[in-house]
C-alpha positions in Angstrom: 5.3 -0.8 -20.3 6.0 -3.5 -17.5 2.6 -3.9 -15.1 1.8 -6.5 -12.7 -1.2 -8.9 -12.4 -2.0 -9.6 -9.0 -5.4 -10.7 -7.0 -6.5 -10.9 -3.7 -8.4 -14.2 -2.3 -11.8 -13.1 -3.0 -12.0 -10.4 -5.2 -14.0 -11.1 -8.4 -11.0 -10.6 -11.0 -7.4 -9.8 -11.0 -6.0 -6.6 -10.5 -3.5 -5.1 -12.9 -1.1 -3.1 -11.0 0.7 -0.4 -13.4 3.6 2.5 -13.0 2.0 5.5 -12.0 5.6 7.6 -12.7 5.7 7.3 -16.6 1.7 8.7 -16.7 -0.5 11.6 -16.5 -2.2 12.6 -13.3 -5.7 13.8 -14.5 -8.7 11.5 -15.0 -8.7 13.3 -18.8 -5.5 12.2 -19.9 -5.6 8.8 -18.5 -8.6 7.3 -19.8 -7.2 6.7 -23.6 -4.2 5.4 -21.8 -6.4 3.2 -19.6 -8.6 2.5 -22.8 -5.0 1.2 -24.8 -4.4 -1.4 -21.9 -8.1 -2.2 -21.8 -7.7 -3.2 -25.3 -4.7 -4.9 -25.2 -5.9 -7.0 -22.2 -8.5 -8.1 -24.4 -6.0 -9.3 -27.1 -4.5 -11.4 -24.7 -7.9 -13.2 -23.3 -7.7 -10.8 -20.4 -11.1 -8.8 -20.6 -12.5 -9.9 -17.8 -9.6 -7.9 -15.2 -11.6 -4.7 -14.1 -9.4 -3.1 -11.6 -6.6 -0.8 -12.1 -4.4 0.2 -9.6 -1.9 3.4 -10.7 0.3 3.3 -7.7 4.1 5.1 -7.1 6.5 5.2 -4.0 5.0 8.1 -2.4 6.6 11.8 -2.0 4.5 12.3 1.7 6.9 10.8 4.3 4.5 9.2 6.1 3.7 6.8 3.8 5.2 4.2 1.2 3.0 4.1 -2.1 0.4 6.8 -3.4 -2.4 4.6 -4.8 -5.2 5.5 -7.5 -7.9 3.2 -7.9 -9.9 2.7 -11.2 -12.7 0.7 -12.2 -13.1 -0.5 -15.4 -16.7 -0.7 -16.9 -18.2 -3.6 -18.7 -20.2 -0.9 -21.0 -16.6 -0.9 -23.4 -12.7 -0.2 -23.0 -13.2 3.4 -22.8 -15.5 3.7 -19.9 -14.1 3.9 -16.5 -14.7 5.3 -12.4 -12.2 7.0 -10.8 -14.8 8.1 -7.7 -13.8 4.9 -5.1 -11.3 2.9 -3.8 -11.1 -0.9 -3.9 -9.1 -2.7 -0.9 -8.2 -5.9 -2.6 -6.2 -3.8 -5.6 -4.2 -2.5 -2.7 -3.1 -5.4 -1.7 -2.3 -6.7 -4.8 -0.1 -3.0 -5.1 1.6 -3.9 -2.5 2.6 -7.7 -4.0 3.8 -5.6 -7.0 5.7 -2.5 -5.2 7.6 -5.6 -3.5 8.8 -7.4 -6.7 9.6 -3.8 -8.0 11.8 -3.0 -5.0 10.0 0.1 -4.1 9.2 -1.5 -0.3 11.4 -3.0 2.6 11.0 -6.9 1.7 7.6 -8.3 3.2 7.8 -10.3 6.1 5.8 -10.9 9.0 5.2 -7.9 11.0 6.5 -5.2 8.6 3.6 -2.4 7.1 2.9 -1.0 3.6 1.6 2.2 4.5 -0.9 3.2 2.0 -2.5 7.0 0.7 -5.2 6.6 -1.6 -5.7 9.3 -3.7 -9.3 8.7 -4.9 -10.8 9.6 -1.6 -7.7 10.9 0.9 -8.4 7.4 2.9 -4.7 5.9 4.8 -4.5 2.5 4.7 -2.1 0.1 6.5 -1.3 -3.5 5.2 0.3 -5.6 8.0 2.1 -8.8 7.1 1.0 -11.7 8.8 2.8 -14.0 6.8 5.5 -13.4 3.6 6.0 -15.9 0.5 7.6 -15.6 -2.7 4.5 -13.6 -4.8 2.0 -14.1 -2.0 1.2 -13.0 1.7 -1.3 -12.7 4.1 -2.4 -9.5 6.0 -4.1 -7.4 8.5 -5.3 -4.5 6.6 -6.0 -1.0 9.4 -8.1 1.8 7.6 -7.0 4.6 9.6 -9.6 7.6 10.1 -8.7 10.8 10.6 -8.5 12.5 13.7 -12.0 13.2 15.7 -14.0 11.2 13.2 -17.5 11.2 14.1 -19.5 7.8 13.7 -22.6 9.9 13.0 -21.1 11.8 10.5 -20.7 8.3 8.2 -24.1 8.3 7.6 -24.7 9.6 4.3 -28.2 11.1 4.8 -27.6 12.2 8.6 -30.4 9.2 9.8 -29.2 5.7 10.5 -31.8 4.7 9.0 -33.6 5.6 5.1 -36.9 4.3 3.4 -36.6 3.7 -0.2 -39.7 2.9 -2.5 -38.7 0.8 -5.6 -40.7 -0.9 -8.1 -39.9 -4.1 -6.1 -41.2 -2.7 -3.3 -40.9 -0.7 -0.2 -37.4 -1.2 1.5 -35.3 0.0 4.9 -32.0 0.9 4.3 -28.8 2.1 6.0 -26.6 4.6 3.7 -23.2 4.3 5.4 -19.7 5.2 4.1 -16.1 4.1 5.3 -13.4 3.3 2.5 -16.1 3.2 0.3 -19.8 4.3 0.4 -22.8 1.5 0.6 -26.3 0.4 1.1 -26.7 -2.1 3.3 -30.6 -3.7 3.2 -32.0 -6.3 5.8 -31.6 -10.3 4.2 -35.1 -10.8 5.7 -37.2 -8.0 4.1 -35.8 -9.3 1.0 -37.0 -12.8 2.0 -34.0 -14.4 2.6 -34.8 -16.1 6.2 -31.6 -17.9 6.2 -27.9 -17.8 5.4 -28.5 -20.5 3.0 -31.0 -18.7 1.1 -29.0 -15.8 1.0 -26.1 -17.3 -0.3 -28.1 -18.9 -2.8 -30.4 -16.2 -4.0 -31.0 -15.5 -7.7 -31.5 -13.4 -10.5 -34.8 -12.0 -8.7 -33.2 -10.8 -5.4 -30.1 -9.1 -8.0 -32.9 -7.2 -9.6 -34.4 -6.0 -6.4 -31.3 -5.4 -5.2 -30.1 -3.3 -8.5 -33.4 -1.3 -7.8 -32.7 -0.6 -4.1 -29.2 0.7 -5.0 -30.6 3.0 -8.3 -33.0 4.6 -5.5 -30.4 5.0 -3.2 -28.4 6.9 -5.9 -32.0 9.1 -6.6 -32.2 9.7 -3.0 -28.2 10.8 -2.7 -28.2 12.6 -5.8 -25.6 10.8 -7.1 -24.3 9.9 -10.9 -26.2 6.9 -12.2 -23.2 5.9 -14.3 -21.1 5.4 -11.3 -20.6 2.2 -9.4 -21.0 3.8 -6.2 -22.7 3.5 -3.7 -22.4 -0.3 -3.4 -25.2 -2.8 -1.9 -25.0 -5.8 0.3 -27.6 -8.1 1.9 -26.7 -8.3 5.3 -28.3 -11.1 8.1 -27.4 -12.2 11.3 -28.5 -16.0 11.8 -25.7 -17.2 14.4 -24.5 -14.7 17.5 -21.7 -12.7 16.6 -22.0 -13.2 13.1 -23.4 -11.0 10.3 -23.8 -13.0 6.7 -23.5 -10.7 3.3 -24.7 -11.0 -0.1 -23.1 -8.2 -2.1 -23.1 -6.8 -5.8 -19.7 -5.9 -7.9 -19.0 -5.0 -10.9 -20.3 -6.6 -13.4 -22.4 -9.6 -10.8 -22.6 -11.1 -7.5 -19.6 -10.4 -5.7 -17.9 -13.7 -4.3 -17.3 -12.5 -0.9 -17.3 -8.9 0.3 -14.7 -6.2 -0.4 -12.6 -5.3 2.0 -14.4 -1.4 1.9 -17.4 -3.3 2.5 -16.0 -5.2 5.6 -15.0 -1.6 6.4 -18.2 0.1 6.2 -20.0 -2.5 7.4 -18.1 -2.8 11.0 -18.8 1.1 11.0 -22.3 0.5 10.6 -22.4 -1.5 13.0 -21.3 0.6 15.5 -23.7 3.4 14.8 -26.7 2.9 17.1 -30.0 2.6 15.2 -28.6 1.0 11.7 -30.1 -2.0 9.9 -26.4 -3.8 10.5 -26.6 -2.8 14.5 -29.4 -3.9 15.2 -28.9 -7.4 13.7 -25.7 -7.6 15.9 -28.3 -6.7 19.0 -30.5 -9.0 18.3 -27.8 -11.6 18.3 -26.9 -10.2 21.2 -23.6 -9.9 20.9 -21.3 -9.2 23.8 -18.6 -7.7 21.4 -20.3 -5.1 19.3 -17.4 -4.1 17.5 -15.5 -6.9 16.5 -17.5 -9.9 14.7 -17.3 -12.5 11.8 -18.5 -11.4 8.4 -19.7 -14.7 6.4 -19.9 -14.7 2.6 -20.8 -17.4 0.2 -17.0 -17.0 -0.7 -15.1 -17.4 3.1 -14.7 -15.9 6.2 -13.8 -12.2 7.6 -13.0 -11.2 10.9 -13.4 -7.5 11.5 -12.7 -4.9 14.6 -13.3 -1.2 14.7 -11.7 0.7 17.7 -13.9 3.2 18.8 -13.4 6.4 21.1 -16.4 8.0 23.4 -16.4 11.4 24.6 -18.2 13.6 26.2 -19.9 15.1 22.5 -19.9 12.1 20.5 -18.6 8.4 19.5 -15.6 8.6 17.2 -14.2 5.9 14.8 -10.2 5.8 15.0 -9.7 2.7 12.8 -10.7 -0.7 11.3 -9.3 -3.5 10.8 -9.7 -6.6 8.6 -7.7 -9.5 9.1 -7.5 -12.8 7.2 -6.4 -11.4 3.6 -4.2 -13.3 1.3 -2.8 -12.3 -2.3 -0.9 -13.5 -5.0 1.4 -12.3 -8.0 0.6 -13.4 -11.2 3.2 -11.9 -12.7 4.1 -9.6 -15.3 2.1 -8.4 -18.2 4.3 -6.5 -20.8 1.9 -3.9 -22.5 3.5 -3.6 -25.7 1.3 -0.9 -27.5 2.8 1.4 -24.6 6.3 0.3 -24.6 7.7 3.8 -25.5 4.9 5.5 -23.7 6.5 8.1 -21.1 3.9 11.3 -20.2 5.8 14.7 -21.0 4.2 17.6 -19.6 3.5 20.4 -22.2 5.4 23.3 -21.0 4.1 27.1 -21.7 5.8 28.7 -24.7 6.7 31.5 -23.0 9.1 31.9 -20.0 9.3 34.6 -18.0 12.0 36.7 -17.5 14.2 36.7 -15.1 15.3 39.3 -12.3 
C-alpha cells in the first residue's frame, strides 16, 4: 500500500493521506487496518503522525474527493476517533489526490471541492498559489442551506457556566466544522497575549478540566477528543489571540475547524468570542485576525439576515500552506485489497 505524508503549516504532526478504494467503509473493520499502519509508522520513527485521512475521487458530482478523517490516540495503535474532522488533513488530501492524478493540476484559482464524510460538512480549497508538493489556499466551509447562527450553539445559550475543580468558569459551546469550548484568556488569568502564548502546565490542567465538564454537561463520550478548547483574548482591535489544546498537547496554532467555529462564534450575539470583538470595537464583526503563538489567520464568515433569524452561509480561512512529504510504502499491507463477503445464497431469478 502506497500513502502519502503530507502536513499543513501549523498543524501539530503530519498527516498520512491513504487509498480509501482498496479498504473497508465501517469504523469496525478499519481500525485493525488503521492499527497495522499505526504500527508500521512506528517501525519507521513515525509514531508521532496522528492524523489519517481515508480519502477517494468522489462518486457525488458535485464534488472531487470523499474524505474520512481519523484521529489517532496516544493511549496505543489500536485506539482511534472517527467522530470529527480535521481541516489541515484536507489540505494535505488534496497535496496527495494531485500527485495521484485524481484532481485537475493545482494552480492558482482552481478548487478541490471536498465532502467529508465524518460529519456531512462541504469544504472548498481554493488555490492561491501552486508549487511542485506544496500550495497555498483559501479554504470556504460551506453551510448548508438556511443555517441558523443560533442553532450552532450546542446547549441553545450563547453562553454556559461550568464548575470545575479549578474553579468556576464562562464558557461558549459552539460548533462549525468541528465542535469547541471557547473560555475567556482573562478569567483564566491570562491579561495579555504574551502570557497567553506562554502559559503552562497549570493553565493546560485548568483548561483539560474545563473541557471534561463541558463533555459532563453535553453528555458526551469521555474517550473522545471532542469537543475541543481554546483560550481566546482580544488585546489589539480586530484581533482575537488563541491558546488551544490538540491531541496529545498545546496546539501550535489553531485548527482550521477552530478558525471556523471560532468566526461563527463570533457572530452569534452574546458569546464569550463576540463580545471580545465588541469590546475591541470592531467595525468589521465578521472578518478579523486570529493570532496564535504559531502565525497568523485571517478569517470571514458571510452572513445572511432575515426577517426570522441570522443565517451562516460560509467561512473562510485564508493564508494556508502545505507540503508533500512524500510517499510512505506500507509494506505489511502491500497485498491488502478489502473483498466484501458476499451472502451464500443467491436468489433466484425471474
Amino acid at each position: 500500500m502506497i500513502a502519502y505524508l503530507a502536513q499543513a503549516v501549523g498543524s501539530p504532526t503530519p498527516t498520512l493521506v491513504i487509498d480509501a478504494g482498496p479498504l473497508p467503509t465501517t469504523e469496525a473493520l478499519l481500525r485493525p487496518v488503521l492499527t497495522t499502519v499505526r504500527r508500521w509508522l512506528a517501525d519507521h520513527d513515525q509514531a508521532h503522525v496522528l492524523k489519517f485521512a481515508l480519502v477517494r475521487p468522489s462518486e457525488h458530482p458535485m464534488f472531487d474527493l470523499d474524505y474520512l478523517f481519523v484521529q489517532g490516540l496516544p493511549d496505543g495503535p489500536d485506539q482511534f476517533d472517527f467522530a470529527g474532522s480535521c481541516g489541515h488533513s484536507i489540505l494535505s488530501s488534496v497535496l496527495a489526490a494531485d500527485t495521484l492524478g485524481w484532481l485537475p493540476r493545482l494552480a492558482p484559482g482552481s478548487r478541490a471541492r471536498v465532502r467529508v464524510l465524518n460529519n456531512g460538512d462541504h469544504v472548498v480549497c481554493e488555490v492561491d498559489e501552486a508549487r511542485r508538493g506544496s500550495g497555498s489556499f483559501t479554504v470556504h466551509f460551506l453551510q448548508p442551506a438556511g443555517t441558523v447562527l443560533q442553532r450552532r450553539l450546542l446547549t441553545g445559550e450563547a453562553s454556559d457556566t461550568l464548575v470545575t475543580p479549578a474553579g468556576t468558569y464562562e464558557v461558549s459551546l459552539v460548533t462549525t466544522g468541528n465542535p469547541y469550548v471557547f473560555v475567556d484568556a482573562i478569567s483564566l488569568g491570562l491579561t495579555t497575549r504574551e502570557a497567553l502564548f506562554e502559559a503552562g502546565d497549570d493553565t493546560y490542567r485548568a483548561m483539560l478540566m474545563i473541557r471534561e465538564a463541558a463533555i459532563e454537561l453535553l453528555g458526551w463520550p469521555k474517550e473522545s477528543v471532542f469537543p475541543k478548547i481554546a483560550a481566546v483574548g482580544s488585546y489589539q482591535p480586530g484581533r482575537i489571540a488563541v491558546r488551544a489544546i490538540s491531541v496529545p498537547s498545546w496546539h501550535p496554532t489553531l485548527a482550521l475547524t477552530g478558525a471556523t467555529c471560532l468566526a461563527t462564534a463570533t457572530a452569534i450575539e452574546g458569546t464569550i468570542p463576540a463580545r471580545l470583538l465588541d469590546a475591541a470595537a470592531d467595525d468589521e464583526r465578521h472578518a478579523f485576525t486570529i493570532d496564535t503563538p504559531g502565525g497568523t489567520t485571517h478569517v470571514a464568515a458571510s452572513l445572511c439576515s432575515t426577517a426570522h433569524a441570522a443565517t451562516l452561509d460560509w467561512v473562510s480561512v485564508s493564508g494556508k500552506h502545505a507540503h508533500l512529504h512524500g510517499p510512505a510504502k506500507i509494506t505489511s499491507l502491500s497485498d491488502y485489497a478489502y473483498q466484501e463477503e458476499k451472502p451464500a445464497w443467491q436468489p433466484l431469478s425471474a
